[in-house]
N, C-alpha and C positions, 0 to 999 in steps of 0.2 A: 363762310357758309353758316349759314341759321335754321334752325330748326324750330318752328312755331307751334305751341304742343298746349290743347288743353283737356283736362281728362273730367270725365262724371263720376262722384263716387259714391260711397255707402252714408257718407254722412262728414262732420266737420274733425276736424282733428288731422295726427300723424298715424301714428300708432291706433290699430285695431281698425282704419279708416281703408278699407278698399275699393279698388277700381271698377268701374262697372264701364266705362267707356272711355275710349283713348282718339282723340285722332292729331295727326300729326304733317305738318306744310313745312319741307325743306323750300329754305330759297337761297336765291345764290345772293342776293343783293340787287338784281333787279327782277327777278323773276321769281316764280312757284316750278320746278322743277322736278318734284316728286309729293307724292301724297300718300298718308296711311291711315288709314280710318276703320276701327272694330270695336264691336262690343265685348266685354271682357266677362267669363264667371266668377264672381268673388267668392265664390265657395262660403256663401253667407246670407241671411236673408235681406232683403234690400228692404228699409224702411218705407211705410208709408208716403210718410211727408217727401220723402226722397222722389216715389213715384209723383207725387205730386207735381212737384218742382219740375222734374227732367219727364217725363212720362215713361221711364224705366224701370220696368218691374219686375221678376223673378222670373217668369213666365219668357221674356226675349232674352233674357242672359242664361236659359236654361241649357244649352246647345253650344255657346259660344266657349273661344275657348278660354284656359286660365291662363292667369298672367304669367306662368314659368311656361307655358309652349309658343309664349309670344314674345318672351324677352328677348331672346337672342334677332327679334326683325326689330323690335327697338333701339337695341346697343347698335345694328346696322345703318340703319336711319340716321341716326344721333352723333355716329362718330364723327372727331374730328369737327361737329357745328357747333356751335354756342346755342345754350338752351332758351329760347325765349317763352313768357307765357307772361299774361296778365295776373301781378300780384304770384312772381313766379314764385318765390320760396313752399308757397301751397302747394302747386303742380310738383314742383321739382323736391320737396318732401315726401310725397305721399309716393311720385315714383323710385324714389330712391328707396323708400322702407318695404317697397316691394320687391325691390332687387334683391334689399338687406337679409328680406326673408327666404332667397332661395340660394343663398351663399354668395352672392358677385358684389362686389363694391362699385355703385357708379357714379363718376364723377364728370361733371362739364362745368366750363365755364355757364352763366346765367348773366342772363338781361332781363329786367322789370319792364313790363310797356308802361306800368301806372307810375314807377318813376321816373320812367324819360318822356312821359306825355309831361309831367307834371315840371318837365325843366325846361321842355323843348315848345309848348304849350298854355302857357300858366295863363293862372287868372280867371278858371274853369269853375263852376258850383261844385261840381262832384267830376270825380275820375273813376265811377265804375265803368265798366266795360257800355251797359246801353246806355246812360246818358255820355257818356264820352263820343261814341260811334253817333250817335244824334248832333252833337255838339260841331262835328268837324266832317259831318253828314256821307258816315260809310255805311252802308246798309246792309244790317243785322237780323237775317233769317234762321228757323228753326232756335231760336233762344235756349240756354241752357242744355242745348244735344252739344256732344264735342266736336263736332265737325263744322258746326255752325254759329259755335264760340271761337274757336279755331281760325277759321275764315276770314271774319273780323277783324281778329287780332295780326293776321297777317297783311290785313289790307292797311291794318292804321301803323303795322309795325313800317311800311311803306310809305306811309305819309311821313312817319317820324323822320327816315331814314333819305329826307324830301327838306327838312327844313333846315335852314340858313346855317346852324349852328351843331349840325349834326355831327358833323366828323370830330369835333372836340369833344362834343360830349360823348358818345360814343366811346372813344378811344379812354376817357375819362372812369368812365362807366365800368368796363373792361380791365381795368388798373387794379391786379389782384390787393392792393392796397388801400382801395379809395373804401372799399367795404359797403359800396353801392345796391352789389347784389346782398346784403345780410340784412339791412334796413329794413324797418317795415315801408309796405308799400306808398303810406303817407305824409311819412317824415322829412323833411328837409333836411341833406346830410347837414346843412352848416347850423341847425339845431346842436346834434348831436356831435359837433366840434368845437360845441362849446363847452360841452361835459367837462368840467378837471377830473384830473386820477385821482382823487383826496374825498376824506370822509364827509359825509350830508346825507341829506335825505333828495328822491328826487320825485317828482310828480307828473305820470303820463298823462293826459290831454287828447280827449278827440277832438275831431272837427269843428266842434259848434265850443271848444274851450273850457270844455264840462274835467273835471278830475275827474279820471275813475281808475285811478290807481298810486299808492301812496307804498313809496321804499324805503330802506336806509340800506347804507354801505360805506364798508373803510375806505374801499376804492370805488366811486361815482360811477366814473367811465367803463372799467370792467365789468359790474353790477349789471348797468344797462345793457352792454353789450350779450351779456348773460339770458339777460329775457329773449333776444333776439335769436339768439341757439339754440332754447330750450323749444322742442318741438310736441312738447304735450298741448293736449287740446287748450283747454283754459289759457297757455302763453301763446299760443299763435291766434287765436281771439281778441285777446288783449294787446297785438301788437297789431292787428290787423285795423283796430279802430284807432291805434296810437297816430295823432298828427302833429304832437307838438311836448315838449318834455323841458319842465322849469326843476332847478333843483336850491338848494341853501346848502350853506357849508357846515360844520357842526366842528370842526377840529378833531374828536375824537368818537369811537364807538359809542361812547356811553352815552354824550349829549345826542348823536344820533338817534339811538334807541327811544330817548326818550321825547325828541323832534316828534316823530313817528308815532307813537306812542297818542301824542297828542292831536297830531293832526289826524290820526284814522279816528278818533272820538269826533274830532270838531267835523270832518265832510264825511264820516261814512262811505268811503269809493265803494262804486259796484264788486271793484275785482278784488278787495281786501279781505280777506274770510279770517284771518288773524285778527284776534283783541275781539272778535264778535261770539267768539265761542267763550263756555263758563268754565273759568281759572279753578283747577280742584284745590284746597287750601289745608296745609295742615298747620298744629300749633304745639308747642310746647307745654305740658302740666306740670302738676304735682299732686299728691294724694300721700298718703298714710297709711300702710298694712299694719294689719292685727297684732305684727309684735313690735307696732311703735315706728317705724322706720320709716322714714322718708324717701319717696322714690320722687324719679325726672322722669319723666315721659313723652313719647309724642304720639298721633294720632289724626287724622282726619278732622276737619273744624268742626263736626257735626258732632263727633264724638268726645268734643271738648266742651266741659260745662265754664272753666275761669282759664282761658288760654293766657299764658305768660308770654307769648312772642308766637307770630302767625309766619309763615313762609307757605310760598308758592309754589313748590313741589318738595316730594320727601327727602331727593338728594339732599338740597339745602338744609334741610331740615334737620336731618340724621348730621351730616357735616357741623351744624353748628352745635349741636349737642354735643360731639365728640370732643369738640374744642371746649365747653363747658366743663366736662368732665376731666377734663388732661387740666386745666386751669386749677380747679377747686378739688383737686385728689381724689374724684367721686369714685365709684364704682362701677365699670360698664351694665355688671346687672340687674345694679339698681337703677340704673338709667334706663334698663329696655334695649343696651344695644348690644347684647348678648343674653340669646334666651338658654339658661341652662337653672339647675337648680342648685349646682355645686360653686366651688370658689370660682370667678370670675379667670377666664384665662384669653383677653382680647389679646387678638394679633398686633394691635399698636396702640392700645392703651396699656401703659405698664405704671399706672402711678395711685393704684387703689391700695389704698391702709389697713385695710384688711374686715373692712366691714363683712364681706360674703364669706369669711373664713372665722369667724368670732371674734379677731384678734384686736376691733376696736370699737369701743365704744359706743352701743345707739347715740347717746347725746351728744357725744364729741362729732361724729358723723352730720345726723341733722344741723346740726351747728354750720357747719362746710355747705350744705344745701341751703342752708337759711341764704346762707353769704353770698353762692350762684344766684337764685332768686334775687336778691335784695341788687346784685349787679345787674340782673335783666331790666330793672323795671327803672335802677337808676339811667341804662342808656336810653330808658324810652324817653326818659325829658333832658337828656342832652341836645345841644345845636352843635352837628354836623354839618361839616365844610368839606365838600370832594373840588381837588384840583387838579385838571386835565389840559392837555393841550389845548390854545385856543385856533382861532381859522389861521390865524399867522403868526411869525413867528416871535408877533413884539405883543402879544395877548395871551392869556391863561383862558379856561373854562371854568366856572367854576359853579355845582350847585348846593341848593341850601336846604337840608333836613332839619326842622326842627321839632322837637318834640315828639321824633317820631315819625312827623308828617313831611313827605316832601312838597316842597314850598315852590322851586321852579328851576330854574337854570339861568345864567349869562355870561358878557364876558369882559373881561375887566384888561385894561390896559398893564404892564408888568412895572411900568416905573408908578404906579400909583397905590398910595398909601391908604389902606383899610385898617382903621381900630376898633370901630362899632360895628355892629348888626345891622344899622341903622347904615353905616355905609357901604354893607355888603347888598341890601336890600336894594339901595337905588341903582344897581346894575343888573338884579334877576328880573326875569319876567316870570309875574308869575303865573304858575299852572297847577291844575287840579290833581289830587295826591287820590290816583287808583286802585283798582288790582293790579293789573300791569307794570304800571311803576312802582309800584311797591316790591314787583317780583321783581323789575330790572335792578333795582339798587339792592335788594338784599342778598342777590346771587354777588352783585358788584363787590359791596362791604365784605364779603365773605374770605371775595379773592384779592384786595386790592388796599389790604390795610395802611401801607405805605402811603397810601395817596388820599387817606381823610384823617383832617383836623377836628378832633374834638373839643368843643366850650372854646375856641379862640376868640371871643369876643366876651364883651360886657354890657 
């Protein structure tokens, strides 16, 4: 038994998106056996463009009733049928977050018509609901009301349920495992079975081939699946125009990141709103108080006049200072990383000489600053090498900072012998040294010292 359901609502999304009409066609498999068709209160103002669209306006759902004095004729309806709707995840969303919000949990199995038209049919320009019903000539009255989107979709779920190949797909379809019903309505599952579990970047695809969305992930296939579950308005958009998904392998997190990184610079996708917003930056100083002393400091970039080393958020920031300061015996409070005006008493710095308590020397002190300083700006012209897993498991990743500047990434076979720079070069590709990448590696270097070679070349 089938239940053929599609609803009007307040506008696109899951969450905060309400019903304003419902109707709903039980069939048995050969027949329309019952029918339920009402306008809904959404206890909310109905949009404009909304009346536009469906011609429902605030004014005919003023009377009608709300969706918790109707649930329990829905759950009636509904039991025991499989939910059908065109581009069901929409429908079968927005009515399950209405259920969610009056306490009942509801669940049914779900059949897509646009991806069993799409298997059982193919070769189509478009599978919306009215060029589809033109295409295979079901006749499509009162457009965009539910009862006559509904209708439609009951008469094409019939046609489906008519062609040669039905009963396997169907039954296929149905396969709490084939993951039929989670896809978007456009995708070709054997796309999406070709996903590995393993780290890359991937790239969703509409219709016409265009990118408009750019990921990374440790796990591929998870990641994607992920978008598919997320029911916020923005991922059900984005997976609504998704019809096709390429991805690269990267070996590990870090070449990923910076996959990513480069590729939302080089296409801009519409649905990437990361890397487009402005990186707040702070830096490392130093300066001089009036009785001589040398302090370390940090600060927002704006309020730095000669920064000694820049990071991408304060964490890092403060992190790499502390590590400064435990290195060269500094002082926390002359670092700035304890505000008091007495002897310094940090929770895990214990290796200050006694500068904030008189017991040592202004010059012997500055001295130990000189030497942190003179280390920061020595690692700014070192050539750094990070080495990460590569896609498999007879390859490394490996990328190249030099002077400072990241130069690219690539990957290098494990029985092959690198002595130059020069033969590290002819395996990176290179890429543009960012804000972004500049924050991804110096978060990286911060935590991962085991895993970079300094000056190993000549």
């Amino acid at each position: 038994m089938y239940t053929i359901i599609d609803i009007e609502t307040t506008g696109n999304g899951i969450k905060g998106n309400r019903i304003t009409e419902i109707a709903i066609f039980k069939y048995d498999g050969s027949q329309i056996v019952d029918e339920y068709t009402t306008l809904v209160n959404p206890e909310c103002p109905i949009p404009y463009f909304i009346t536009g669209l469906t011609g429902i306006d605030d004014q005919m759902v003023q009377h009608a009733p709300t969706f918790s004095e109707i649930a329990q004729d829905i759950l009636n309806i509904t039991e025991g049928c499989v939910f059908v709707a065109h581009s069901v995840n929409f429908d079968y969303g927005v009515i399950k977050e209405e259920f969610r919000q009056i306490g009942i949990d509801f669940t049914r199995k779900k059949l897509c018509t646009v991806r069993l038209s799409r298997k059982l049919i193919p070769g189509l320009a478009s599978y919306s609901l009215g060029k589809l019903c033109t295409a295979v000539r079901i006749p499509l009255t009162d457009r965009h009301r539910a009862r006559g989107d509904a209708h439609a979709t009951a008469l094409l779920f019939e046609k489906l349920l008519g062609e040669p190949e039905a009963e396997a797909v169907f039954k296929k379809f149905l396969n709490a495992r084939s993951q039929e019903a989670t896809l978007p309505p456009h995708l070709p599952k054997s796309v999406f079975d070709k996903i590995p579990p393993k780290p890359g970047i991937y790239y969703f695809k509409n219709q016409k081939g265009e990118i408009i969305y750019v990921g990374k992930a440790i796990n591929l296939k998870k990641r994607v699946l992920g978008h598919f579950y997320d029911k916020s308005a923005k991922e059900i958009q984005l997976c609504s125009e998704t019809a096709d998904i390429d991805f690269k392998l990267s070996g590990s997190e870090l070449v990923a990141l910076l996959m990513e990184s480069a590729e939302i610079k080089r296409l801009f996708p519409p649905y990437n709103r990361a890397q487009k917003r402005t990186v707040r930056q702070y830096a490392i100083f130093n300066y001089e108080d009036r009785n001589g002393i040398q302090h370390l400091a940090y600060n927002t970039i704006k309020g730095v006049p000669n920064p000694l080393k820049v990071f991408y958020n304060q964490t890092d920031c403060r992190s790499y200072l502390e590590t400064l300061c435990k290195e060269f015996s500094l002082c926390p409070r002359f670092c700035h990383l304890q505000q008091t005006n007495a002897a310094c008493s940090h929770h895990e710095i214990t290796t200050c000489e006694g500068i904030c308590r008189g017991d040592e020397p202004v010059a012997a002190y500055n001295k130990k600053v000189e030497e942190a300083i003179a280390h920061l700006k020595e690692g700014a012209s070192e050539i750094k090498i990070i080495k990460e897993k590569g896609r498999t498991a007879d390859e490394n990743a490996v990328v190249l900072i030099a002077e400072g500047m990241y130069r690219g990434y690539g990957f290098i076979d494990k029985d092959t012998s690198i002595g130059t720079l020069d033969d590290i070069e002819a395996f990176i590709t290179p890429q543009k040294n960012t804000v972004e990448t500049e924050s991804i590696l110096t978060a990286y270097l911060l935590k991962n010292s085991e895993k970079i070679y300094t000056s190993p070349v000549t």
